[in-house]
PAZAPA-4460 file (N, C-alpha, C; in steps of 0.05 Angstrom, whole numbers, plus 32768, in hexadecimal, padded with zeros to 4 digits):
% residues 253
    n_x    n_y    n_z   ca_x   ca_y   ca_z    c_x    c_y    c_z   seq   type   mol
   8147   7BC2   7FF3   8151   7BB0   8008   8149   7B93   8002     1      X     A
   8137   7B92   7FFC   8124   7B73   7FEE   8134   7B67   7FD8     2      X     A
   8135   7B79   7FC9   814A   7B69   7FB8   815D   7B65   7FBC     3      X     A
   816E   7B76   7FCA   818E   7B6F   7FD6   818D   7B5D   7FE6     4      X     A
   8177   7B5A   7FEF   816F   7B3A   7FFB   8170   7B21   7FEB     5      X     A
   8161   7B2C   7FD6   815F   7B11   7FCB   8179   7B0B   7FB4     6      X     A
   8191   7B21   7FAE   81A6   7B1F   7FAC   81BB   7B0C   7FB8     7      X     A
   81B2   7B14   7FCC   81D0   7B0A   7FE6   81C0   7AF4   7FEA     8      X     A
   81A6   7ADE   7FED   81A3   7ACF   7FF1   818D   7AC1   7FD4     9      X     A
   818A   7ABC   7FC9   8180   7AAE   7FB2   8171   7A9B   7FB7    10      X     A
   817D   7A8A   7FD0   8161   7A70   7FD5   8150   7A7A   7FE9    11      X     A
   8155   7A94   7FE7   813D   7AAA   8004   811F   7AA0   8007    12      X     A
   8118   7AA7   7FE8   8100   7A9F   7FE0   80F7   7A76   7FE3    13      X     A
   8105   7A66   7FDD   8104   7A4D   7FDD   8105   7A48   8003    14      X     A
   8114   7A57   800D   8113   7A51   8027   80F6   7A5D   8031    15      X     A
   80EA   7A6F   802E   80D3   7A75   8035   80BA   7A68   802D    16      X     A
   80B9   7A5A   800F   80AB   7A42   8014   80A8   7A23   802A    17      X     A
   80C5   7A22   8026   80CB   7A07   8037   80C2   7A11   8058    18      X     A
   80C5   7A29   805E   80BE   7A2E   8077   80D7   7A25   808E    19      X     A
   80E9   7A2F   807F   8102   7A25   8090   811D   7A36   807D    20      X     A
   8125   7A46   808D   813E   7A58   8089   815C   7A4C   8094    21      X     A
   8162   7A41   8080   8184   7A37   8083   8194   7A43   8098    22      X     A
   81A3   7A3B   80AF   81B7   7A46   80B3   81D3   7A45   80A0    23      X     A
   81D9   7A2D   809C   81F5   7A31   8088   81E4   7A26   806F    24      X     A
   81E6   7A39   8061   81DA   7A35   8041   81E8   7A23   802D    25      X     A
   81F9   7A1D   803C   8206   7A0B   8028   81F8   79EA   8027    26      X     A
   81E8   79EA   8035   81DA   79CD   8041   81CB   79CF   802A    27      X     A
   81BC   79E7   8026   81AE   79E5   801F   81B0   79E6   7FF8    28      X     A
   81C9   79EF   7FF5   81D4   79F6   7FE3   81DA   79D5   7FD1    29      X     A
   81EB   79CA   7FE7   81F1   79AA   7FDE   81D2   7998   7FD8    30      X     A
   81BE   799E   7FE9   81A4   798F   7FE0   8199   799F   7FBE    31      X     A
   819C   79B2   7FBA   8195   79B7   7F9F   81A2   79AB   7F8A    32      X     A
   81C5   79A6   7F95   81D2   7999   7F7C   81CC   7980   7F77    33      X     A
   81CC   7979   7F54   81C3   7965   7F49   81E7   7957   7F45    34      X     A
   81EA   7940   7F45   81F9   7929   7F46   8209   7945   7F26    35      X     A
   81F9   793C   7F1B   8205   7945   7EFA   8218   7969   7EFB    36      X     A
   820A   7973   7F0F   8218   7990   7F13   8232   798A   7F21    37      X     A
   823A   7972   7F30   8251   7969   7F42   825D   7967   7F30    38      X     A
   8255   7954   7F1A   8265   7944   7F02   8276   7964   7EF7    39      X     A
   8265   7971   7EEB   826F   798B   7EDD   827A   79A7   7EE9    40      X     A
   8277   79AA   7EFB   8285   79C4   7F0A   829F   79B9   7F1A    41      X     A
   82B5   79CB   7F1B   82C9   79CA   7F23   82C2   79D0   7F41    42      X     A
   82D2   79C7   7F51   82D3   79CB   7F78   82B8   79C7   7F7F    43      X     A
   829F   79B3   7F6E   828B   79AB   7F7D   828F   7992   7F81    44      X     A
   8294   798C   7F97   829C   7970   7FA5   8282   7964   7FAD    45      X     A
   826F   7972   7FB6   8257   7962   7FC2   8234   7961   7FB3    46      X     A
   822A   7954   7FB7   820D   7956   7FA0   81FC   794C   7FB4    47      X     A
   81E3   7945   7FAD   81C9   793F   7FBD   81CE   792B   7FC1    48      X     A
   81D7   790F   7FC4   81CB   78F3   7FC5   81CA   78F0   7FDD    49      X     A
   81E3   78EF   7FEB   81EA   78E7   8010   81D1   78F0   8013    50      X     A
   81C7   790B   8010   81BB   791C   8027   8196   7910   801B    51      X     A
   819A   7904   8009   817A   78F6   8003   8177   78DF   8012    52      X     A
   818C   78D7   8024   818B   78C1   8031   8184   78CA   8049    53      X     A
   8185   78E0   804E   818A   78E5   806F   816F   78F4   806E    54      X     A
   8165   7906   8059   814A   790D   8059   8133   78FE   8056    55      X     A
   8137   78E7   8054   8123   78D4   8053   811B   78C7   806A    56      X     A
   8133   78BD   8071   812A   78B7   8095   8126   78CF   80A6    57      X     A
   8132   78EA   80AB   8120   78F8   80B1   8109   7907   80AE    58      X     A
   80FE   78FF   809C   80E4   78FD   8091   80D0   78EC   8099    59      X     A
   80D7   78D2   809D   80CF   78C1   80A0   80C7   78C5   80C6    60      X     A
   80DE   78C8   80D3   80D9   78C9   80ED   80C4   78E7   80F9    61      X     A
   80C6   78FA   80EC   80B7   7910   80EC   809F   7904   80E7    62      X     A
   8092   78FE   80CC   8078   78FE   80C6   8074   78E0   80DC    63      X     A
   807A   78CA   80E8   8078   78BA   80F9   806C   78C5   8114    64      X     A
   807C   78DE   811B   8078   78E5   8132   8058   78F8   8131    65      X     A
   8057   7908   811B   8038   7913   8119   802E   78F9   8110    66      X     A
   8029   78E9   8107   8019   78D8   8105   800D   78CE   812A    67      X     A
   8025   78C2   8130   8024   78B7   814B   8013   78BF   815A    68      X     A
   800D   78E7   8158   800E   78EE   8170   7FE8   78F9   816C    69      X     A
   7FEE   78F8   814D   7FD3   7905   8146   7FC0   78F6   8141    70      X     A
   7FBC   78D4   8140   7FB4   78C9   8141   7FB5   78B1   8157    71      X     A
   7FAC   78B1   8168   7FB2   789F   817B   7FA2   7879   8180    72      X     A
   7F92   7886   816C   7F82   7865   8169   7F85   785D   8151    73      X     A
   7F9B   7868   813F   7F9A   784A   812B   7FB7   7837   8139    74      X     A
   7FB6   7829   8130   7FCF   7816   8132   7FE5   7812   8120    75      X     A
   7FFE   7802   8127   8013   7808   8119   800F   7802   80F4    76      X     A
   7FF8   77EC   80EC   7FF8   77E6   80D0   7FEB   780D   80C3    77      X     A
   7FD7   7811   80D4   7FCA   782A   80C3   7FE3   7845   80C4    78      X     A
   7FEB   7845   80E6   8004   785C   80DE   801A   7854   80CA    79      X     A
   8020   7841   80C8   8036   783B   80B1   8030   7840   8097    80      X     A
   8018   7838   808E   800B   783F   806E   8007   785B   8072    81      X     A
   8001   7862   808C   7FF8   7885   8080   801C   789B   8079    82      X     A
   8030   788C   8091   8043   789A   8086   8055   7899   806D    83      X     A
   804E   7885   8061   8055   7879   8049   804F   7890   802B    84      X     A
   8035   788E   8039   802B   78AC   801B   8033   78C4   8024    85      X     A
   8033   78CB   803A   8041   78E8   8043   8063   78E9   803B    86      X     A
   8075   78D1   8035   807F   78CF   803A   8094   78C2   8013    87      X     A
   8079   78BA   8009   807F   78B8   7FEA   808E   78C5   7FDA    88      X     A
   8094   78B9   7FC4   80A5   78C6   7FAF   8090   78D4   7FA2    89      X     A
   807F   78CC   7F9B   806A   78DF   7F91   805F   78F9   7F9F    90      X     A
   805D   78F5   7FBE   8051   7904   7FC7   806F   791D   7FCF    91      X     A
   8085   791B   7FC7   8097   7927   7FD4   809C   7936   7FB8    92      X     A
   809E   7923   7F99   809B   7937   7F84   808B   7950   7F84    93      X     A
   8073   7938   7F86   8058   7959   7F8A   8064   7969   7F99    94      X     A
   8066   7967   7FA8   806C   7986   7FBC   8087   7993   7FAD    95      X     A
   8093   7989   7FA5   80AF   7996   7F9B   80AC   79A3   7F8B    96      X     A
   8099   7995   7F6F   8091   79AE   7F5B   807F   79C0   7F65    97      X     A
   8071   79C0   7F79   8059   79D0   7F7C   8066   79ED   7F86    98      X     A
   8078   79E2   7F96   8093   79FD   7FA0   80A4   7A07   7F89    99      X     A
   80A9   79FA   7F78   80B4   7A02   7F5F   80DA   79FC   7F5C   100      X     A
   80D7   79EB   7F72   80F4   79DC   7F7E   8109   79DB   7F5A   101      X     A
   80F7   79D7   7F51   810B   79CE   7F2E   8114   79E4   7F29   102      X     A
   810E   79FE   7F2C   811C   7A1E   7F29   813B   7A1B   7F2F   103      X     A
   8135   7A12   7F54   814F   7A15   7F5E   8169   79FC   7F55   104      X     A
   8159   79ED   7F49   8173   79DA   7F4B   818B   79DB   7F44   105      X     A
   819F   79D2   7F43   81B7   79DB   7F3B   81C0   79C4   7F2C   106      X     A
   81C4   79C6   7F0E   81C5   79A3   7EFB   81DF   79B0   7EE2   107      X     A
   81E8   7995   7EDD   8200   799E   7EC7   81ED   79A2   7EB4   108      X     A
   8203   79AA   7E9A   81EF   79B3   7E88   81DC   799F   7E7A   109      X     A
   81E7   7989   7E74   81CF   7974   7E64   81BF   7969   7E73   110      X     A
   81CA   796E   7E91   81AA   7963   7EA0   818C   7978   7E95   111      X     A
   819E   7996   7E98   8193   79B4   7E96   8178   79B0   7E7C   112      X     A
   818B   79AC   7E6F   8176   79B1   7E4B   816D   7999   7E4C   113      X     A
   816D   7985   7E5B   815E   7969   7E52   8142   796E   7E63   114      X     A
   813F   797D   7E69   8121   7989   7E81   812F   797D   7E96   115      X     A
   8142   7978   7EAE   814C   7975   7EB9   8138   7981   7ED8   116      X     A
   812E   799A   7ECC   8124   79A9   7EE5   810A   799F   7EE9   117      X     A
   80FD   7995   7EDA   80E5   7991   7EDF   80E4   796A   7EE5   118      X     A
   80F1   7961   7EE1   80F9   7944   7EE3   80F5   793D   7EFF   119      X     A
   80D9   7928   7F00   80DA   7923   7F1D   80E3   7918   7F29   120      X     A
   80F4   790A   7F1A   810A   78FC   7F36   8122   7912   7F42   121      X     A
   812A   7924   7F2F   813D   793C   7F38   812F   794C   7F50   122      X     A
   8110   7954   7F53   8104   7959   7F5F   80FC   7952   7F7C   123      X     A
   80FE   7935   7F71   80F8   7929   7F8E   810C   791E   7F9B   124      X     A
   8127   791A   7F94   8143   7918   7F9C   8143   7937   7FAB   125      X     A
   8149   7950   7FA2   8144   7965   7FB2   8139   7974   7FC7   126      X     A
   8120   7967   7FC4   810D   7962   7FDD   8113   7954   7FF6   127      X     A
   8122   793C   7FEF   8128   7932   7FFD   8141   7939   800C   128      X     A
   8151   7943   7FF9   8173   7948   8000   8162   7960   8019   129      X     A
   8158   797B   800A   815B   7998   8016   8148   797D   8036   130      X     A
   8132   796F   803A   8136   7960   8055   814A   7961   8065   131      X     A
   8160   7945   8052   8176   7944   8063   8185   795A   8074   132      X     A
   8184   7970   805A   8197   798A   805E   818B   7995   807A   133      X     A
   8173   799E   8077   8166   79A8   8090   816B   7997   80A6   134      X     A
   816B   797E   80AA   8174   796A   80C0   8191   7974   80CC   135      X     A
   819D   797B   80AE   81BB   7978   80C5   81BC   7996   80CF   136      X     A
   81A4   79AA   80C1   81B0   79C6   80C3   819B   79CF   80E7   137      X     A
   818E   79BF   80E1   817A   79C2   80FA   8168   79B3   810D   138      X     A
   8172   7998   8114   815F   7982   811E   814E   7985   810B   139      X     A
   813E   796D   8119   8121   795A   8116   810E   7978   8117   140      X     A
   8112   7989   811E   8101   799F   8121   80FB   79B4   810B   141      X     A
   8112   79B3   80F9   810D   79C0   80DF   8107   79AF   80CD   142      X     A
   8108   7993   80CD   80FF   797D   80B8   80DE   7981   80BF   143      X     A
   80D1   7982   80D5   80B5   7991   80DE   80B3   799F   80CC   144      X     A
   80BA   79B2   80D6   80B7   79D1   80CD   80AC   79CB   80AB   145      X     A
   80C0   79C2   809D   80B1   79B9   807F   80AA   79AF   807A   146      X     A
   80A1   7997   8093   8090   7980   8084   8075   7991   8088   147      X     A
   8072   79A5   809F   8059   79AE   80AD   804C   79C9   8094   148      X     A
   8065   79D2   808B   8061   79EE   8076   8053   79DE   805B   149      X     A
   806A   79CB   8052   8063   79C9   8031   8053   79AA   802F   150      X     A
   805C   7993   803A   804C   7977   8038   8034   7975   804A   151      X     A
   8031   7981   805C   801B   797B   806B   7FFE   798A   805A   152      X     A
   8000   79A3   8058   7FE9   79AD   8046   7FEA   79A3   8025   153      X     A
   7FF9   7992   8023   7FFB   798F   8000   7FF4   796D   8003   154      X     A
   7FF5   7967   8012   7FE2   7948   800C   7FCC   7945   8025   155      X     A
   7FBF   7943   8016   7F9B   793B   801F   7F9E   791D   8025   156      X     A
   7F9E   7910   8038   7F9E   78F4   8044   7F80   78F4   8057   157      X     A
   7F75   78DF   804B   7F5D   78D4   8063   7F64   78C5   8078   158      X     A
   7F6C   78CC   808C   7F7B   78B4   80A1   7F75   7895   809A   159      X     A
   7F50   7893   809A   7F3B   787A   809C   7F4F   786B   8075   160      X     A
   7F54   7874   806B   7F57   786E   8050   7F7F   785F   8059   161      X     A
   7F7B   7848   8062   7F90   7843   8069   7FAB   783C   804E   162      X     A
   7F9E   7825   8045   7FAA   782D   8020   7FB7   7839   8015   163      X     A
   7F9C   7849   8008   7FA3   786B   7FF7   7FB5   785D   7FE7   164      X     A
   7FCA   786E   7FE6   7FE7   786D   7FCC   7FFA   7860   7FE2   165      X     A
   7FFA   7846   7FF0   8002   7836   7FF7   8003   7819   7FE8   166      X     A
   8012   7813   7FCF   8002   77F9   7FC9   8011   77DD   7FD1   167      X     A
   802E   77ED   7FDB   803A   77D3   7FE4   8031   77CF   8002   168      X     A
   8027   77DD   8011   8018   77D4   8026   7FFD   77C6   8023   169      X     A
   7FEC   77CE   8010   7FD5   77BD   8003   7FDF   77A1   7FFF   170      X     A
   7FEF   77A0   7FE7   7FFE   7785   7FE0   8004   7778   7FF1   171      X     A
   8013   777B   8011   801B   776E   8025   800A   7762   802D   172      X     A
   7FF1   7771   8035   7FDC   7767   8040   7FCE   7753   8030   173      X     A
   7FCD   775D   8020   7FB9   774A   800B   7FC5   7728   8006   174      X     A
   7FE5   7727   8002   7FF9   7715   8002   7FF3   770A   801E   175      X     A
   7FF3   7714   8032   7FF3   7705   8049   7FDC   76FD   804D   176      X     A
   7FC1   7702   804F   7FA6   7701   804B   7F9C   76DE   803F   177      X     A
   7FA5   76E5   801C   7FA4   76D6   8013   7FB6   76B5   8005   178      X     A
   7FD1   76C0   800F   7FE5   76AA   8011   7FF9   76A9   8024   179      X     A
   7FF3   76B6   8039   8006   76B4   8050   801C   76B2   8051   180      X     A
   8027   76CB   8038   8041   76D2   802E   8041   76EB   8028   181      X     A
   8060   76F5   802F   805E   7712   8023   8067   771A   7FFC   182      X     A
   8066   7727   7FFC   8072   772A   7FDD   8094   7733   7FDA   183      X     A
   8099   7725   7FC9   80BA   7728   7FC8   80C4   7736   7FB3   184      X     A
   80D4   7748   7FB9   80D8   7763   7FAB   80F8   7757   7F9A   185      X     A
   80FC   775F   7F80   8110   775C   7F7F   8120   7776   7F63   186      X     A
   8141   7783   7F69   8143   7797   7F5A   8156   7786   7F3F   187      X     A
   8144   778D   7F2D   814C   777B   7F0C   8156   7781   7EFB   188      X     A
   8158   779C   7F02   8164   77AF   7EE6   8169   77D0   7EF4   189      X     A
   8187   77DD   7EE1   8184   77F8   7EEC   8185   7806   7ECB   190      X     A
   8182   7816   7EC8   818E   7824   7EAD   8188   7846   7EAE   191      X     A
   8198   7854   7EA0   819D   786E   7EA1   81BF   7874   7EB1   192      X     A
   81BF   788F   7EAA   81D8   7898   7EB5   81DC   789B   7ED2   193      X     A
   81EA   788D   7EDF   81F3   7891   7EFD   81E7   78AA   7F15   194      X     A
   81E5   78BE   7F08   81D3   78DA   7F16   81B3   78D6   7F08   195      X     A
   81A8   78C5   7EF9   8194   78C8   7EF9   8185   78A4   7EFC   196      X     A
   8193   7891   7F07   8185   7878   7EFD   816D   7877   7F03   197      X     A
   8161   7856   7EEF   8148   784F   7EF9   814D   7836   7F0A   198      X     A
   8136   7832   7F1F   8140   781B   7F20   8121   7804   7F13   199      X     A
   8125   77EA   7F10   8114   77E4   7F0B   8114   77C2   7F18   200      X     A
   80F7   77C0   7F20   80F3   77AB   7F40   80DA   779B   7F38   201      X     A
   80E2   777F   7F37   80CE   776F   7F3D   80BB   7765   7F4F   202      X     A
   80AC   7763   7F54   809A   7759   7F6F   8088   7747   7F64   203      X     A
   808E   772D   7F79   807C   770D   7F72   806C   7707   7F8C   204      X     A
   8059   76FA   7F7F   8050   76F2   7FA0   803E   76D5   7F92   205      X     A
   803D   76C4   7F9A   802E   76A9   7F8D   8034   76A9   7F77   206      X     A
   801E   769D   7F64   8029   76A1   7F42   802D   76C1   7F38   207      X     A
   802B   76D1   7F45   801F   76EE   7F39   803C   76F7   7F3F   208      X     A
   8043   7711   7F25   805B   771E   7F2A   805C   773C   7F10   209      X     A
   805F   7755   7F1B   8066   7763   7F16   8079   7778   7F0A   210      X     A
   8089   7789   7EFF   8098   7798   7F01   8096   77BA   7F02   211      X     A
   80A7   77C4   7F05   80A4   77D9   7F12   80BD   77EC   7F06   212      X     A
   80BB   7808   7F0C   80D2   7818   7F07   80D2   7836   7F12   213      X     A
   80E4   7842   7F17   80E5   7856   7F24   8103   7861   7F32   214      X     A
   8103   7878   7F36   8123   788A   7F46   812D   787E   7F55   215      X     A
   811E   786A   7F63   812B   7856   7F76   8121   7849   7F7D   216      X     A
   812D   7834   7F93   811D   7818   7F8F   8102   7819   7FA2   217      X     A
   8100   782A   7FB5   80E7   7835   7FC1   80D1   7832   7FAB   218      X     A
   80D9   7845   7F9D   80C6   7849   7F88   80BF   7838   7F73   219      X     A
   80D5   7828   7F6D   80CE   7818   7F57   80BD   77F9   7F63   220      X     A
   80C9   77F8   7F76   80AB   77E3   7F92   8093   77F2   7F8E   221      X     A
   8093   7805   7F97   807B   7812   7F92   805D   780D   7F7A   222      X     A
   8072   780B   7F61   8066   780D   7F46   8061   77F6   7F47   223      X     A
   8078   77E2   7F47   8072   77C2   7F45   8055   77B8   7F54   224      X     A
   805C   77C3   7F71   8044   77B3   7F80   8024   77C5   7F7A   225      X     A
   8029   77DB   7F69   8012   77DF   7F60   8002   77D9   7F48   226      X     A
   801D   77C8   7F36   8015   77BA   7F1E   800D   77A6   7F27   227      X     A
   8015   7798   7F3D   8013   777B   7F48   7FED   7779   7F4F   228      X     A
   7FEB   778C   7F5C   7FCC   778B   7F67   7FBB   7793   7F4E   229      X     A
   7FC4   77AC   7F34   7FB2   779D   7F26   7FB1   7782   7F20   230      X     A
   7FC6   7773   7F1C   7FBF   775B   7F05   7FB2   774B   7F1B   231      X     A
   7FB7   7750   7F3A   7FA4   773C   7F4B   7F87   773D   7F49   232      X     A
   7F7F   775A   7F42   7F68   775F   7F41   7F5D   7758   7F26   233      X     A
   7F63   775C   7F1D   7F5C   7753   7F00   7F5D   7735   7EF9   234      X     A
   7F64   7728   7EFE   7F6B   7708   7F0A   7F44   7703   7F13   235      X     A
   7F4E   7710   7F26   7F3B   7700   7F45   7F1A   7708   7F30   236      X     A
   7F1B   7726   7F21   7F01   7729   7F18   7F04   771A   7EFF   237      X     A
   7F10   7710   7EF2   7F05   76FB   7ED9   7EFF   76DF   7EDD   238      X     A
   7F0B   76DE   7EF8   7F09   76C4   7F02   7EE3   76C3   7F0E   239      X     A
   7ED6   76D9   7F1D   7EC5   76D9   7F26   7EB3   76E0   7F13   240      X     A
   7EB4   76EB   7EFE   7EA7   76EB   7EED   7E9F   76DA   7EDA   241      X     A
   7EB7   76C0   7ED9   7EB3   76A5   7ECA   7EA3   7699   7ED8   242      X     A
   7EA3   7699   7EF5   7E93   7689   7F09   7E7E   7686   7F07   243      X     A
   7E78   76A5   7F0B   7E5A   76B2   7F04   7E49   76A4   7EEC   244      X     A
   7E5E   76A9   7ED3   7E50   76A2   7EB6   7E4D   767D   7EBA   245      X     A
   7E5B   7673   7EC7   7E5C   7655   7ECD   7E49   7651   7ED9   246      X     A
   7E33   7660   7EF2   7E21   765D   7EFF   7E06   7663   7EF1   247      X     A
   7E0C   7677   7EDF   7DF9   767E   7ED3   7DE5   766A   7EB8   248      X     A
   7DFD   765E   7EAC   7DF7   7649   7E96   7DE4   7635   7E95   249      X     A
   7DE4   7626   7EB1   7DD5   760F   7EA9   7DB2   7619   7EB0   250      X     A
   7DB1   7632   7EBD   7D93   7641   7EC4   7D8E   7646   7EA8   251      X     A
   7DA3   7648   7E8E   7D90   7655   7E77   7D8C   763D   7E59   252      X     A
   7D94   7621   7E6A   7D86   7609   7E5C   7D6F   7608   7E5F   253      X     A
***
């Protein structure tokens, strides 16, 4: 009977990770397809992308609302950085492979043999889509349901550690702090095939400027403003270190 189960339904198993059982499986069916399996199968009209859009903001508004409710004394700068990493491309890959999400995907063939399945941006596009999917297949209540099953126990967040893998919120601050400006993001370059681009993003703030790259432009801010704060830091310590050796000199005449 178990197997005739897992016959007649195939994403049985994937749904019992996610902790959320499809009503029309086809939702869920469209979040596995990769852009490239649209390209190559006949009568597949629809693929993941729309529905990566719609899983993100409900994502976003879910992990907002446990934040809100479970923390009641930080304020809006610390709840915003904390939903940010719950809420990452990184942190949304991890969970995707950890479930083994690259099994199910559904990819034309040269996405297939190019490691297609294990490719984290395919991964984390999916993650996001099977979101959306659950949104339209079941309220804000089954976008829960998986954020509560698979992302909530798979990232370890210190509330007090406001930061973390936040660095364009570091950068903001730091920019505003120290030049009473924010940093200006800008997208400079795409390259790759249409179902798989990169994008790639500059971020300046005073003389200092970065670049960046990644599945999208979320992400490729991301990278930038974390290259950006090294070179600040690295800056600020050769600078204090010249100081230092400047202070030190005329004590050893």
């Amino acid at each position: 009977m178990k197997l005739l189960s897992l016959i007649q339904n195939p994403y049985r198993q994937l749904e019992r990770k996610l902790g959320y059982a499809f009503r029309r499986r086809r939702r869920l069916i469209m979040a596995l397809s990769h852009p490239s399996y649209r390209f190559e199968t006949d009568n597949v009209r629809d693929d993941n992308q729309r529905l990566e859009y719609l899983g993100d903001a409900a994502l976003g508004l879910v992990v907002g609302h446990y934040l809100f409710a479970k923390y009641p004394d930080l304020q809006e700068g610390a709840l915003t950085s904390l939903r940010s990493r719950y809420t990452s491309g990184e942190a949304l890959a991890q969970v995707g492979h950890a479930i083994g999400l690259g099994d199910y995907l559904l990819l034309g063939k040269g996405e297939r043999l190019s490691g297609g399945r294990r490719r984290d941006s395919n991964v984390l596009d999916a993650m996001e889509a099977i979101l959306g999917a659950a949104y339209l297949d079941g309220g804000l209540k089954a976008v829960a349901r998986i954020f509560k099953k698979v992302l909530l126990p798979a990232i370890d967040i210190d509330p007090h550690d406001f930061w973390g893998d936040n660095p364009k919120g570091q950068l903001q601050a730091l920019a505003q702090q120290r030049w009473k400006t924010g940093p200006k993001y800008e997208v400079v370059g795409r390259r790759g095939p249409s179902h798989a681009l990169q994008f790639q993003v500059r971020v300046s703030v005073a003389r200092f400027s970065a670049a960046g790259e990644g599945p999208n432009k979320r992400e490729a801010e991301r990278q930038a403003a974390a290259r950006l704060l090294t070179e600040i830091n690295r800056t600020s310590h050769r600078r204090a270190g010249a100081a230092s050796d400047g202070r030190r000199q005329p004590a050893g005449r």
